[in-house]
C-alpha positions as CSV (number, residue, x, y, z in Angstrom):
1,X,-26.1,3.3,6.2
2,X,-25.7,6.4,8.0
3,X,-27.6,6.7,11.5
4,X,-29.0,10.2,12.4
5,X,-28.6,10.7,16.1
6,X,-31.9,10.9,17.9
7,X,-32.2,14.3,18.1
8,X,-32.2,14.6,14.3
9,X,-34.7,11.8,14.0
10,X,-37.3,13.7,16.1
11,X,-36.8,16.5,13.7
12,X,-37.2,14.7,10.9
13,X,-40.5,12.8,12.5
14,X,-42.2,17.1,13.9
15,X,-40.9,17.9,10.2
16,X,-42.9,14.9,8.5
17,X,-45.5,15.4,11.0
18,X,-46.1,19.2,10.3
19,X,-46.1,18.5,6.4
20,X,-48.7,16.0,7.2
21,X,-50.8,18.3,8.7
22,X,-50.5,20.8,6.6
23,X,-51.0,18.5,3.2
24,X,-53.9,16.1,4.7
25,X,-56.2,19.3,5.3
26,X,-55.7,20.6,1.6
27,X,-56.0,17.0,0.1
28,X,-59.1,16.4,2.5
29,X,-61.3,19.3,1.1
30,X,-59.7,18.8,-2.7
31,X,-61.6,15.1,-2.2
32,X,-64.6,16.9,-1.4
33,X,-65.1,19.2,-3.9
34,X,-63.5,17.1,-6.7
35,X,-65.9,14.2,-5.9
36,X,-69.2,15.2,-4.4
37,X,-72.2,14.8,-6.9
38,X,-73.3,18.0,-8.4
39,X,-76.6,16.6,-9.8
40,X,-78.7,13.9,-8.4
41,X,-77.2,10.3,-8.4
42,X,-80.2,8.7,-8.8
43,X,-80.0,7.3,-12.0
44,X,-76.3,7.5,-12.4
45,X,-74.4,4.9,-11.8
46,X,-71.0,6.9,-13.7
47,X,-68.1,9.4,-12.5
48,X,-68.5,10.6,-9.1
49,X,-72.0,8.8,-8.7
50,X,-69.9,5.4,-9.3
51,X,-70.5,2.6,-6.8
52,X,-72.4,5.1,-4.3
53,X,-69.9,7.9,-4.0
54,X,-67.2,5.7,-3.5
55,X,-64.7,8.4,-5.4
56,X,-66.1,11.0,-2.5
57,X,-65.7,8.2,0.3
58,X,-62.2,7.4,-0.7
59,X,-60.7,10.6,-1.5
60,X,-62.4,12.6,2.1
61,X,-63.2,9.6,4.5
62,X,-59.8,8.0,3.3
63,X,-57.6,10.9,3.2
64,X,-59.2,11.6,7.3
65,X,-58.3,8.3,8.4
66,X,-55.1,8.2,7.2
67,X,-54.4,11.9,8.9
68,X,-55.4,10.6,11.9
69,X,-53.9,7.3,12.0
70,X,-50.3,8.3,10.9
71,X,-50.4,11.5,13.5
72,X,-51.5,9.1,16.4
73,X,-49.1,6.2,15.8
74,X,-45.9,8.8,14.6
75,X,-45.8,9.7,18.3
76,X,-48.2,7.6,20.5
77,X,-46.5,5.1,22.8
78,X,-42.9,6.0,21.3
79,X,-41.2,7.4,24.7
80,X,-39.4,9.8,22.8
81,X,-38.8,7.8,20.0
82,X,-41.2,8.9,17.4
83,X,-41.7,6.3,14.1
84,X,-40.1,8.7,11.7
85,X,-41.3,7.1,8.5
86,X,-45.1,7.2,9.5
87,X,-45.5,10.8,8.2
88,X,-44.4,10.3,5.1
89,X,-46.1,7.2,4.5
90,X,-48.6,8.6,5.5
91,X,-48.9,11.8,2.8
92,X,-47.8,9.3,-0.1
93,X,-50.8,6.8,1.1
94,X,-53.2,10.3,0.9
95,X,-51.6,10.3,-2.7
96,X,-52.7,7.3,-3.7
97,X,-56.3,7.6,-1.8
98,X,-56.7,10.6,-4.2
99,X,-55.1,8.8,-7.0
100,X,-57.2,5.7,-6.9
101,X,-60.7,8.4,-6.0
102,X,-59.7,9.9,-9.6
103,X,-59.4,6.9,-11.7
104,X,-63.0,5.3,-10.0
105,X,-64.5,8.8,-11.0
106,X,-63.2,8.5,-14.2
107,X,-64.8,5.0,-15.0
């Protein structure tokens, strides 16, 4: 295994980190206007209407706390070391969130 020298791993952690930011917004309002109700839910217990909203909850609330989460604890408390891997993890856990959203909308 090859060991980037620090410099390169704060790179790689403003790189991940800017992606993030620029990927969680776009997933964010994609989960809220792929999953909010456009009729009443009243009576529906199907699709976006399933288990409350959950679809809408997961996909937006999800997708929000995960933004927030992986910016704060990439570079919080790191003393120039940022945790390099949180980024990423954190846009493929946003894939998922939207992944799992989809197949509760879908039944």
């Amino acid at each position: 295994m090859v060991l980037l020298p620090c410099g390169s791993m704060k790179g790689l952690a403003v790189v991940g980190t800017v992606l993030l930011c620029l990927f969680a917004p776009v997933a964010l309002v994609y989960g809220l206007m792929a999953f909010t109700p456009t009729v009443s839910c009243e009576h529906s217990v199907r699709g976006v209407c399933t288990y409350g909203q959950l679809p809408m909850v997961v996909a937006a609330g999800g997708t929000a706390l995960v933004w927030a989460v992986a910016v704060v604890v990439t570079w919080a408390g790191t003393r120039g070391r940022p945790r390099v891997f949180v980024p990423y993890a954190g846009i493929v856990s946003i894939l998922v969130l939207l992944y799992v959203a989809g197949r509760l909308a879908a039944g």
